[in-house]
C-alpha positions in Angstrom: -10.4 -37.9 -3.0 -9.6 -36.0 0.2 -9.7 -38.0 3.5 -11.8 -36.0 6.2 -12.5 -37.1 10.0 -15.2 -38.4 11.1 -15.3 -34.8 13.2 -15.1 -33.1 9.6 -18.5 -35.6 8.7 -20.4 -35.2 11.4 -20.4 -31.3 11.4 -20.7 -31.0 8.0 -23.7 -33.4 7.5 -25.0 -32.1 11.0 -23.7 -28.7 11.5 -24.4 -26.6 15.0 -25.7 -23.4 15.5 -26.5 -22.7 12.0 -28.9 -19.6 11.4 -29.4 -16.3 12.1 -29.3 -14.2 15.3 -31.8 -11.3 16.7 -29.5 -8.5 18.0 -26.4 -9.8 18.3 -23.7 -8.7 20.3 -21.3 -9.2 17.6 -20.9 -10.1 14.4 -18.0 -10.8 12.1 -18.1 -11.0 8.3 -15.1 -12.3 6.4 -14.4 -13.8 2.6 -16.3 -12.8 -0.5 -19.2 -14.7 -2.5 -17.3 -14.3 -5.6 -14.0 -15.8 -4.3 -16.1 -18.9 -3.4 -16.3 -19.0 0.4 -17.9 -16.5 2.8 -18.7 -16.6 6.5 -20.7 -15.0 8.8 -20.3 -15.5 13.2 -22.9 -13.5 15.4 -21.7 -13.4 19.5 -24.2 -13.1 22.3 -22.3 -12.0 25.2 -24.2 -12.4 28.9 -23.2 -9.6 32.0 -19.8 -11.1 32.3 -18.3 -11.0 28.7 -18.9 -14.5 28.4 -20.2 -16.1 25.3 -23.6 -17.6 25.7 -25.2 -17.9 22.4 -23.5 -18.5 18.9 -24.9 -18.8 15.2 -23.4 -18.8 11.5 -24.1 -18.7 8.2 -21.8 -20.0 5.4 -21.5 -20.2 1.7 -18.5 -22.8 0.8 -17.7 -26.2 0.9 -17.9 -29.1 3.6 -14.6 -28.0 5.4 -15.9 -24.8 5.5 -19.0 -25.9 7.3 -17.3 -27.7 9.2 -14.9 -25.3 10.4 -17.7 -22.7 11.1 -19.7 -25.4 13.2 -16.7 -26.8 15.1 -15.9 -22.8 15.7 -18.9 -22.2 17.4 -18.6 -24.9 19.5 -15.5 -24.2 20.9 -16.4 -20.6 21.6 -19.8 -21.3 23.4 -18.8 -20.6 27.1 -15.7 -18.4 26.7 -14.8 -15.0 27.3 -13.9 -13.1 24.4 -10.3 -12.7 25.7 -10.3 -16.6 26.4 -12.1 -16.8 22.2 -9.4 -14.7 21.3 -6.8 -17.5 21.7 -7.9 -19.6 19.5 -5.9 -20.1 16.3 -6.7 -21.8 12.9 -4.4 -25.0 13.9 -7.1 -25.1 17.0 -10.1 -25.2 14.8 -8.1 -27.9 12.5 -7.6 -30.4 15.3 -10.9 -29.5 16.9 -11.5 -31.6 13.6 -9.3 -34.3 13.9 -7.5 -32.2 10.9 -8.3 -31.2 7.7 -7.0 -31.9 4.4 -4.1 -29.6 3.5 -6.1 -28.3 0.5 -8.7 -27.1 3.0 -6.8 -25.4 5.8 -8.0 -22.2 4.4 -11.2 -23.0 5.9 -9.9 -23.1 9.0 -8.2 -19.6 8.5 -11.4 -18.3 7.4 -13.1 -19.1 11.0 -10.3 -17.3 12.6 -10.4 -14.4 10.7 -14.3 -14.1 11.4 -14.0 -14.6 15.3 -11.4 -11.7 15.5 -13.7 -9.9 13.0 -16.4 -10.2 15.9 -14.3 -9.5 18.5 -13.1 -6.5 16.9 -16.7 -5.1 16.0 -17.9 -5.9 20.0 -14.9 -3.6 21.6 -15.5 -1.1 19.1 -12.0 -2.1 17.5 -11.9 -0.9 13.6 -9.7 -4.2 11.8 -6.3 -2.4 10.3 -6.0 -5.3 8.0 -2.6 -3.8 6.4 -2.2 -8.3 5.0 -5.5 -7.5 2.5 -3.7 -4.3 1.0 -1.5 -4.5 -1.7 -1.0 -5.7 -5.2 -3.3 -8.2 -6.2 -1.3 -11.3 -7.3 -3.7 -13.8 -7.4 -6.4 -12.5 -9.9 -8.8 -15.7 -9.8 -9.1 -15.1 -6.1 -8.5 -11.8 -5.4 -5.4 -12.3 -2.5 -2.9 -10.0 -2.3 0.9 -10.0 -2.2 0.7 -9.0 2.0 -1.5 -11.7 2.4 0.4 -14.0 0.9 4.0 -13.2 2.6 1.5 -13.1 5.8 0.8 -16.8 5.8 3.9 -18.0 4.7 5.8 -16.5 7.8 2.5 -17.4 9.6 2.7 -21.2 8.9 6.2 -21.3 7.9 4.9 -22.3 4.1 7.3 -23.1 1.7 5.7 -24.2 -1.9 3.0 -22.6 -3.3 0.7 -25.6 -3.1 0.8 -25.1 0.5 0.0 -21.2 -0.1 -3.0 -22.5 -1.9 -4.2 -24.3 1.1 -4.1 -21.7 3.3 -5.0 -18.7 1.2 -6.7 -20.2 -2.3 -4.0 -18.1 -3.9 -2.9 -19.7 -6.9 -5.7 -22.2 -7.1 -6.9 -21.0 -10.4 -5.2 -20.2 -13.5 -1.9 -20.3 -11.9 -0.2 -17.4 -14.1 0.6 -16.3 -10.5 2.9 -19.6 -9.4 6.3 -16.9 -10.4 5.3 -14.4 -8.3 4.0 -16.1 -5.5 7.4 -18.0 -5.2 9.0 -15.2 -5.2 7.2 -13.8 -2.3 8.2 -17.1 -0.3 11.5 -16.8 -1.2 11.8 -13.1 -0.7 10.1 -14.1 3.0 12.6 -16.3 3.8 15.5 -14.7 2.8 14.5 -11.6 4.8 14.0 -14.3 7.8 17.3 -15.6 7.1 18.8 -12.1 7.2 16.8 -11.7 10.3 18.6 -14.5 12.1 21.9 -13.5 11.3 21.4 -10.1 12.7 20.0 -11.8 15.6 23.1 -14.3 15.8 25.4 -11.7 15.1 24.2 -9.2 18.1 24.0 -12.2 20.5 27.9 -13.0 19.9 28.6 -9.1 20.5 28.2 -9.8 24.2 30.8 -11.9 24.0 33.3 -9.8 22.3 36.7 -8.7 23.6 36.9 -4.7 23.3 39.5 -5.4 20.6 37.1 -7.8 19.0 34.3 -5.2 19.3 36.7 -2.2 17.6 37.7 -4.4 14.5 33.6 -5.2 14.5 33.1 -1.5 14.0 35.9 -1.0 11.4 34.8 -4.0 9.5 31.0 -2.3 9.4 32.4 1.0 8.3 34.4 -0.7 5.5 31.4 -2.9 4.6 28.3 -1.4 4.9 28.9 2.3 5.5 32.1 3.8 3.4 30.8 2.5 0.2 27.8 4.3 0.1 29.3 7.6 1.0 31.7 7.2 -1.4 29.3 6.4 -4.1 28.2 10.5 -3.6 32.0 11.9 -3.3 32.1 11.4 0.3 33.7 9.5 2.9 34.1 8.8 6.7 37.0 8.3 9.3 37.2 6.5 12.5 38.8 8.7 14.9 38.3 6.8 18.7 36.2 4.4 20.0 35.1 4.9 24.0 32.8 1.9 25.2 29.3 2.4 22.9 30.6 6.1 22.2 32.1 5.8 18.6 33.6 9.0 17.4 34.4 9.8 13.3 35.2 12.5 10.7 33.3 12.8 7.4 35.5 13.9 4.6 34.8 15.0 1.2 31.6 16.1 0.0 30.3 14.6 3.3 31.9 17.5 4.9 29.6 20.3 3.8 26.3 18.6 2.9 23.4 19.6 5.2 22.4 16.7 5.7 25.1 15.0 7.2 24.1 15.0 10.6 20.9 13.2 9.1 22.9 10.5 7.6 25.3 10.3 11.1 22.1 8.7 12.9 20.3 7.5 10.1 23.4 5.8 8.4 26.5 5.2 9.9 24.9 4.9 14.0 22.2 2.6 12.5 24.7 0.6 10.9 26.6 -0.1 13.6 23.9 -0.5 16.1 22.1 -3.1 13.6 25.6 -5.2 13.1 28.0 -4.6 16.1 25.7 -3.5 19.5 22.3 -1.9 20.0 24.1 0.4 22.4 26.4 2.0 20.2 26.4 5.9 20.1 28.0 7.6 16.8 29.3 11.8 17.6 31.3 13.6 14.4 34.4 15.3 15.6 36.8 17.4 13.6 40.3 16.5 13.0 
């Protein structure tokens, strides 16, 4: 049996602003009756852009109502720009919290108030997280809205991906690929940071420390994969960021080597030694 607040309770059992709105300013509809939960926030905004007037209707559980209800309080005086500050986590400990097997409640308000917001300025929602390859089949959540709330709220078990998106809540047959979403997430954060860590210590490189940095990148990360396709490169000077080289081999005459001097061997080095790094071919 799941513990709820008092909070939780009370706007459940006695819910605010419940109904239906003539001429709203706003509205915002997220979620889907045949996933299980569905919400719908209508705005009234006065002269100023402020919100005077709020209303909801739900179809979902007691978190859910609860969520929606605490939302609406919150809101109720705000400009929209003010409105759009509020996160999930707000609604949550509006609450007092929410069980961990409910925070996709929470996420549900969130996504409605920006829904509103959105539809008020005229904004069309680019919702890039809701496209993709279905993974979760009971529930119909994708594999971008998955990897979206696990970088989100730094999830890292599926149970907690159920919480926050229902994904996985079902039949489970997803469980595989949703953990490897999380781990493919992390590992591309973890890559992340050591790009990061790696560019911070270039400003603290010696210029010989810098030019074995570049050598080391071409050996690692750039040679190989010209030499995979009959080609190769050579460092011929370094001056400062300007970093000068020589294809060879079938490098030499392929038209698009000039594509693969920016797009390769200048991105390469800009990604693992500095940012500032220019790459010009010579001939030698």
């Amino acid at each position: 049996m799941w513990d709820y607040s008092d909070k939780v309770k009370d706007h459940f059992f006695h819910p605010r602003n419940v109904g239906e709105m003539e001429n709203p300013d706003a509205v915002g509809e997220v979620g889907s009756l045949a996933c299980g939960d569905a919400l719908k926030l209508m705005l009234k905004l006065d002269t100023s852009g402020r919100i005077v007037d709020v209303k909801f209707k739900t179809f979902g559980c007691g978190s859910a109502i609860a969520s929606a209800s605490a939302l609406t309080e919150m809101v109720r005086g705000k400009t929209l720009d003010e409105a759009a500050k509020i996160a999930d986590s707000d609604i949550a400990n509006y609450l007092d919290g929410l069980p961990e097997q409910k925070m996709h409640c929470s996420v549900m308000g969130r996504e409605a108030l920006e829904a509103a917001i959105a539809s008020y300025r005229g904004i069309k929602i680019e919702k890039p997280i809701e496209e993709g390859t279905i993974v979760c089949k009971c529930f119909g959540v994708t594999d971008n809205k998955i990897a979206h709330e696990v970088r989100e709220h730094k999830l890292t078990t599926i149970e907690q991906v159920t919480n926050y998106c229902k994904a996985g809540g079902g039949c489970q047959s997803c469980h595989p690929q949703i953990q490897a979403i999380i781990d493919e997430v992390w590992q591309k954060e973890k890559e992340k940071a050591m790009v990061e860590s790696a560019k911070k210590l270039v400003k603290k490189l010696t210029n010989i420390q810098k030019m074995k940095l570049i050598q080391e990148t071409i050996e690692r990360d750039i040679r190989p994969a010209l030499q995979s396709d009959g080609g190769d490169i050579e460092l011929i000077d370094i001056d400062g960021d300007r970093v000068m080289v020589s294809f060879r081999g079938s490098c030499v005459e392929c038209p698009s080597s000039k594509v693969t001097l920016k797009s390769t061997v200048e991105a390469k080095l800009q990604e693992f030694v500095a940012n500032t790094i220019i790459v010009e071919e010579v001939t030698s």
